[in-house]
Backbone as numpy.savetxt, mean C-alpha at the origin, in Angstrom:
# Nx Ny Nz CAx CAy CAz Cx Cy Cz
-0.56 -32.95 28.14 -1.39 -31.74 28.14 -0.53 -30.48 28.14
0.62 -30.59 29.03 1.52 -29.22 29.13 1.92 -28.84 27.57
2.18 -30.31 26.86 2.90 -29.84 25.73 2.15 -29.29 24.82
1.14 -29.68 24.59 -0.19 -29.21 23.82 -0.16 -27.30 23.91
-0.23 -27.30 25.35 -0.47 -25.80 25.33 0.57 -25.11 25.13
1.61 -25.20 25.76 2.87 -24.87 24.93 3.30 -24.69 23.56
2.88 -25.92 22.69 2.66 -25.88 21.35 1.86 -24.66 20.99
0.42 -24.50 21.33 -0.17 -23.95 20.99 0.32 -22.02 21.80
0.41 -21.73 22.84 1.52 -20.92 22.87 2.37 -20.04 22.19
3.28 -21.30 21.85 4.22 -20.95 20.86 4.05 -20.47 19.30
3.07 -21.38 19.24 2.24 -20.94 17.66 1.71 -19.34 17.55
0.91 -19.60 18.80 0.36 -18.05 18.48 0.95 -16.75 18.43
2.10 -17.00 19.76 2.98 -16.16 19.63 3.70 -15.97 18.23
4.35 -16.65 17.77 4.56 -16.70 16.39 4.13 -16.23 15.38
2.96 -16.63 15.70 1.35 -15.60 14.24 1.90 -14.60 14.69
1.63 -14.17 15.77 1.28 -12.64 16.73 2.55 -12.06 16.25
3.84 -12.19 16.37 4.95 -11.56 16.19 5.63 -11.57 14.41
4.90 -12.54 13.87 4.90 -12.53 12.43 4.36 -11.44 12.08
3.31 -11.37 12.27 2.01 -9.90 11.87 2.73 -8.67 12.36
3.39 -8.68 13.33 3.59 -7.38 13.56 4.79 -6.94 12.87
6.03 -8.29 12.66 6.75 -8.09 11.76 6.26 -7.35 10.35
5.60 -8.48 9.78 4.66 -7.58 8.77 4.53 -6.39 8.40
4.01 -5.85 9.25 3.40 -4.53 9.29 4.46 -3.17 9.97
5.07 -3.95 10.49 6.44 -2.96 10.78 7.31 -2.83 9.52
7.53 -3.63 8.85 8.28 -3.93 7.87 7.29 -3.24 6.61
6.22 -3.51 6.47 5.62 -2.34 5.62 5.13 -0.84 5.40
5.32 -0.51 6.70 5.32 0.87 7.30 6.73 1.40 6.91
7.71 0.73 7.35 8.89 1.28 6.72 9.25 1.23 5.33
8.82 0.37 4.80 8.74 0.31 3.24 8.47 1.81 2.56
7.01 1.73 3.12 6.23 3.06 2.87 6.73 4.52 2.81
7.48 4.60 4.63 7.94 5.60 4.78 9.11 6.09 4.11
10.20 5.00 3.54 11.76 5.21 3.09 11.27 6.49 1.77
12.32 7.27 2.12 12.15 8.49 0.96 13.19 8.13 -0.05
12.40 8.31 -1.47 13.58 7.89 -2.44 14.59 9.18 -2.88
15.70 9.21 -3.47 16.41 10.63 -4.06 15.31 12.06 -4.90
14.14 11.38 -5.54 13.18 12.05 -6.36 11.94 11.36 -6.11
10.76 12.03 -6.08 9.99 11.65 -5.68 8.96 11.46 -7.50
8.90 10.64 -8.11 7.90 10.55 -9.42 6.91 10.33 -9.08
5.91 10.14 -7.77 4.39 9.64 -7.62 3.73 10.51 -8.48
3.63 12.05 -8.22 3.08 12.96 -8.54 3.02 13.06 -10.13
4.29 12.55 -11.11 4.65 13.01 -12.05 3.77 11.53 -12.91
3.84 10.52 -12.37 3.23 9.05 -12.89 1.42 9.00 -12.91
1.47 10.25 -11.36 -0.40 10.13 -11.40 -0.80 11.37 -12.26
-0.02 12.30 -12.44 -0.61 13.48 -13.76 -0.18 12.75 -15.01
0.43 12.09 -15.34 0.44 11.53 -16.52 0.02 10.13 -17.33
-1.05 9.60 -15.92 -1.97 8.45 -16.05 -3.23 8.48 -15.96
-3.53 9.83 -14.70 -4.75 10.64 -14.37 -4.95 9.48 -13.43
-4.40 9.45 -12.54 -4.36 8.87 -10.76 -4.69 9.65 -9.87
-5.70 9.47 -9.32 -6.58 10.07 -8.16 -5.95 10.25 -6.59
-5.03 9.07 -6.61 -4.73 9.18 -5.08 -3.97 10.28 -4.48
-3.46 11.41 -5.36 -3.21 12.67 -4.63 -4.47 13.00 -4.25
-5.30 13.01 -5.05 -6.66 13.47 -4.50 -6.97 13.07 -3.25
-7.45 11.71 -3.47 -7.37 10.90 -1.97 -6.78 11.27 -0.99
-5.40 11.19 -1.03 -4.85 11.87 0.02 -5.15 13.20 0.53
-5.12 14.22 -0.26 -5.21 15.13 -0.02 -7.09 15.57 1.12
-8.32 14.72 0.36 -9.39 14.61 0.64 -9.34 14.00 2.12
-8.50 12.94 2.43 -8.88 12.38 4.10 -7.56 13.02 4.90
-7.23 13.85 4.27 -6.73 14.97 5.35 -7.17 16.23 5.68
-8.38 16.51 5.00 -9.91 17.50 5.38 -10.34 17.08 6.69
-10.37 15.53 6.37 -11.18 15.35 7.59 -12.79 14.76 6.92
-12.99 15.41 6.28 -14.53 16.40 6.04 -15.13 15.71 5.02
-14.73 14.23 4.63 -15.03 13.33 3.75 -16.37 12.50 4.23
-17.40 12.70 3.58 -18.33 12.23 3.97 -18.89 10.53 2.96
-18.05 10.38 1.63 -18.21 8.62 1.34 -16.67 8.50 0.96
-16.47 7.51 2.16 -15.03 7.04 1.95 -15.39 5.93 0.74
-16.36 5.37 0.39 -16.40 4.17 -0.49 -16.03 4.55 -2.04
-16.43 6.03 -2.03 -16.20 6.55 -3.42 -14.05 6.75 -3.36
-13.60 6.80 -2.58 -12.34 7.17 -2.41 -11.45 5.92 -2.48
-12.28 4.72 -1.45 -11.61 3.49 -1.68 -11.73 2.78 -2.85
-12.94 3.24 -3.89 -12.85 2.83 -5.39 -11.73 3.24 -6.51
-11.55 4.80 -5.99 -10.58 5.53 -6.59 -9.33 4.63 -6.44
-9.40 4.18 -5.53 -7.73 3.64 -4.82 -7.78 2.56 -5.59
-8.86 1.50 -5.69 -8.46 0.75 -6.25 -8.49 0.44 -7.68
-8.95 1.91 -8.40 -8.36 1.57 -9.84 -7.31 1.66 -10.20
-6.67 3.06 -8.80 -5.33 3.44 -9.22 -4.32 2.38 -9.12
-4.85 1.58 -7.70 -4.41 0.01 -7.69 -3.73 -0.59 -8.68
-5.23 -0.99 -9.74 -4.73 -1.56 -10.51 -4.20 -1.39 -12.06
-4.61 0.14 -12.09 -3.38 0.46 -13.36 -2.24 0.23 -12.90
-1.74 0.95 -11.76 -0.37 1.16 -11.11 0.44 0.12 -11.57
-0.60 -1.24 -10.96 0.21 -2.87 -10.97 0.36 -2.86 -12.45
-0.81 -2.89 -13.30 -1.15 -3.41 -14.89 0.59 -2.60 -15.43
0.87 -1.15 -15.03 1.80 -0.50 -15.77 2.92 -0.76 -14.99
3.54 -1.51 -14.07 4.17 -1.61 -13.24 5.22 -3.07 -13.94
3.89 -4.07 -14.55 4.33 -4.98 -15.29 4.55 -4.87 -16.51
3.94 -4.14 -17.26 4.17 -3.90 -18.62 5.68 -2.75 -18.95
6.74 -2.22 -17.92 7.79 -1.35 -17.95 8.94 -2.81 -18.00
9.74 -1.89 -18.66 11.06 -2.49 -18.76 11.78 -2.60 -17.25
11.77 -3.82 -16.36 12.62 -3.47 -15.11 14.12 -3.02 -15.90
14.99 -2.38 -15.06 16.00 -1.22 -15.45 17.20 -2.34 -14.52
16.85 -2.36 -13.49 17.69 -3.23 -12.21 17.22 -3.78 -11.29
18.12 -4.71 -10.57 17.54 -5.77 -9.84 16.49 -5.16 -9.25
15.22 -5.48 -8.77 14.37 -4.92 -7.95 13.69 -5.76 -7.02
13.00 -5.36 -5.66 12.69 -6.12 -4.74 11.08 -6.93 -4.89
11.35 -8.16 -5.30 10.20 -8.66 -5.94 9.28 -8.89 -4.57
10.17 -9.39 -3.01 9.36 -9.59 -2.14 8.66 -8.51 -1.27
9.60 -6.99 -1.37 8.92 -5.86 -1.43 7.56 -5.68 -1.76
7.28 -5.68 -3.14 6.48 -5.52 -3.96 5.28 -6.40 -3.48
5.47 -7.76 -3.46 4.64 -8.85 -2.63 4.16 -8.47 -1.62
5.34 -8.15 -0.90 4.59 -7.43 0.73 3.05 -6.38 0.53
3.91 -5.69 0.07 3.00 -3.97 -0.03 1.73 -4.60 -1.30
1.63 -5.42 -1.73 0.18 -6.06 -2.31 -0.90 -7.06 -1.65
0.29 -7.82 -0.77 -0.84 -8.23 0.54 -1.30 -7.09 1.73
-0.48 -6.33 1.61 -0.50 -5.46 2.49 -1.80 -4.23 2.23
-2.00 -4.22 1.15 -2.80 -3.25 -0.07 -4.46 -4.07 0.52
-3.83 -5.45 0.26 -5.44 -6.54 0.42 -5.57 -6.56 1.92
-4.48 -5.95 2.52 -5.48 -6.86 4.01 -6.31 -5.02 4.63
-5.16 -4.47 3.78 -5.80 -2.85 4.83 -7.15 -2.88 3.57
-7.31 -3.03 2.27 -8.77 -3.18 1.84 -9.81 -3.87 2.56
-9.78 -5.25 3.01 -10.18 -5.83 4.26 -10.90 -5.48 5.06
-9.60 -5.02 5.56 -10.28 -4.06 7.36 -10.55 -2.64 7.22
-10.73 -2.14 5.90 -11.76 -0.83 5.70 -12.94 -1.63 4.97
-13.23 -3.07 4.55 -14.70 -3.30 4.56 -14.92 -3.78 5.71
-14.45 -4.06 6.87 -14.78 -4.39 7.98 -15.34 -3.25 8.69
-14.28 -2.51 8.66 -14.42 -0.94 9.51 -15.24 -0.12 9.34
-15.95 -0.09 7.92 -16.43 1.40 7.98 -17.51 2.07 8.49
-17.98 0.74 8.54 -19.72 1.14 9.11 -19.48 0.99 10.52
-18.41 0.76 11.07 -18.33 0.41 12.91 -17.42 1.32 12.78
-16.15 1.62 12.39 -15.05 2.53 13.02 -14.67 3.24 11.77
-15.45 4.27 11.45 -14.81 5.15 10.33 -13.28 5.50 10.75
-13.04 5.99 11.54 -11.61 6.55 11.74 -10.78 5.59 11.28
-11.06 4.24 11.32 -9.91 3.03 11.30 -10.04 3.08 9.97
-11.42 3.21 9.19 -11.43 2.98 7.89 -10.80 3.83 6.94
-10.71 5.47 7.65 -9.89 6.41 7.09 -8.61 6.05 7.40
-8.09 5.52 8.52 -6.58 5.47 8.36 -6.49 4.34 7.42
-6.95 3.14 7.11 -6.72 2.27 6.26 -6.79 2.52 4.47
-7.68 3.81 4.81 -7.40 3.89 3.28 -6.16 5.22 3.20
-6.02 5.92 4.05 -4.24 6.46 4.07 -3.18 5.87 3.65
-3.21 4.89 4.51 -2.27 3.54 4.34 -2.51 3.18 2.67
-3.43 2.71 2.38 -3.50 2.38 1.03 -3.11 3.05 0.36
-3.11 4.46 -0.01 -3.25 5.46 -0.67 -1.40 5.80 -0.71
-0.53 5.22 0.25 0.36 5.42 0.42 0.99 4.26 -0.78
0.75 3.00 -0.27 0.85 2.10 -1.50 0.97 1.86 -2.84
-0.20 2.97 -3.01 -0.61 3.33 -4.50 0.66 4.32 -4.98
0.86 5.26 -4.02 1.94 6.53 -4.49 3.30 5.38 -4.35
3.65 4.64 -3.49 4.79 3.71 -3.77 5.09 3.08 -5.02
3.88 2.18 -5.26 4.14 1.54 -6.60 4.33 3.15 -7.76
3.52 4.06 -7.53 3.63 4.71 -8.65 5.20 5.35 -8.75
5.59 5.67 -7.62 6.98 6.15 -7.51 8.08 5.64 -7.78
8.15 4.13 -8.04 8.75 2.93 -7.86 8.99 2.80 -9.61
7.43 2.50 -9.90 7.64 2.99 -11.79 7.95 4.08 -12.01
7.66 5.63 -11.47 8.49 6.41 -12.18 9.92 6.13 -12.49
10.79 5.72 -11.07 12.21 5.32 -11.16 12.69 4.53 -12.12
11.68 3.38 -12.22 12.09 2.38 -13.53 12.05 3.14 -14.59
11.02 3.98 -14.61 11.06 4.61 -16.25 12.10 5.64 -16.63
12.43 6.25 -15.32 13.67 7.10 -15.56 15.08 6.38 -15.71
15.25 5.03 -14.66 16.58 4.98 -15.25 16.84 3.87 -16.15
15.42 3.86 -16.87 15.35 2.72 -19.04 15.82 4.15 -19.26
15.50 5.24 -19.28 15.43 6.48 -20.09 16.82 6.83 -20.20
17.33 7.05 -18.91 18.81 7.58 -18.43 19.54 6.43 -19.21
19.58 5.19 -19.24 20.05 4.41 -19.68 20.63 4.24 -21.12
């Protein structure tokens, strides 16, 4: 019986400190500042909303986050669609990339969980997202600049 719970214990702890790994590790992803910043220059020249977004749940004063989390996720998925279709330039971090797309799905998740019980959580989750979106887009600007520079 001791070992059982122990096992089980140990497991959870494990989940528990995995996840937070996780999410520590994608927060910093997020936050690292690159030499130039291309988000801005990739979403005016694709017509990407999530400056908007961003800019909108830092009003405050947003009254349908659902219309915002749609935005996010088209920008989503051009971002990815044009993300694959670029020439990679140099090695790049494929498990990065992995991360910050589960990471994309679980904070989508817990803003359909959230919104109707904890708007606030649902606004920070789509921050978080919205951050994602400007990553990948920033990430392809770089690729496209240094095929170009190249």
């Amino acid at each position: 019986m001791a070992d059982v719970v122990a096992t089980v214990i140990i497991t959870v702890s494990s989940a528990l400190l995995f996840g937070y790994w996780f999410r520590y590790t994608c927060l910093l992803i997020l936050t690292a500042k690159t030499a130039q910043d291309y988000a801005c220059e990739v979403a005016e020249a694709n017509n990407l909303c999530f400056p908007k977004v961003q800019s909108k749940l830092r009003e405050r004063a947003v009254a349908n986050l659902d219309r915002l989390r749609d935005c996010l996720d088209r920008d989503y998925i051009l971002v990815i669609y044009l993300w694959g279709h670029t020439t990679p330039s140099y090695a790049e971090g494929v498990l990065e990339k992995l991360m910050l797309a589960i990471d994309y799905r679980m904070l989508g998740a817990w803003y359909r969980v959230s919104c109707r019980v904890f708007p606030n959580a649902a606004r920070h989750a789509l921050e978080e997202m919205s951050l994602v979106v400007a990553h990948f887009a920033n990430a392809m600007g770089e690729r496209v600049a240094n095929t170009s520079a190249a």
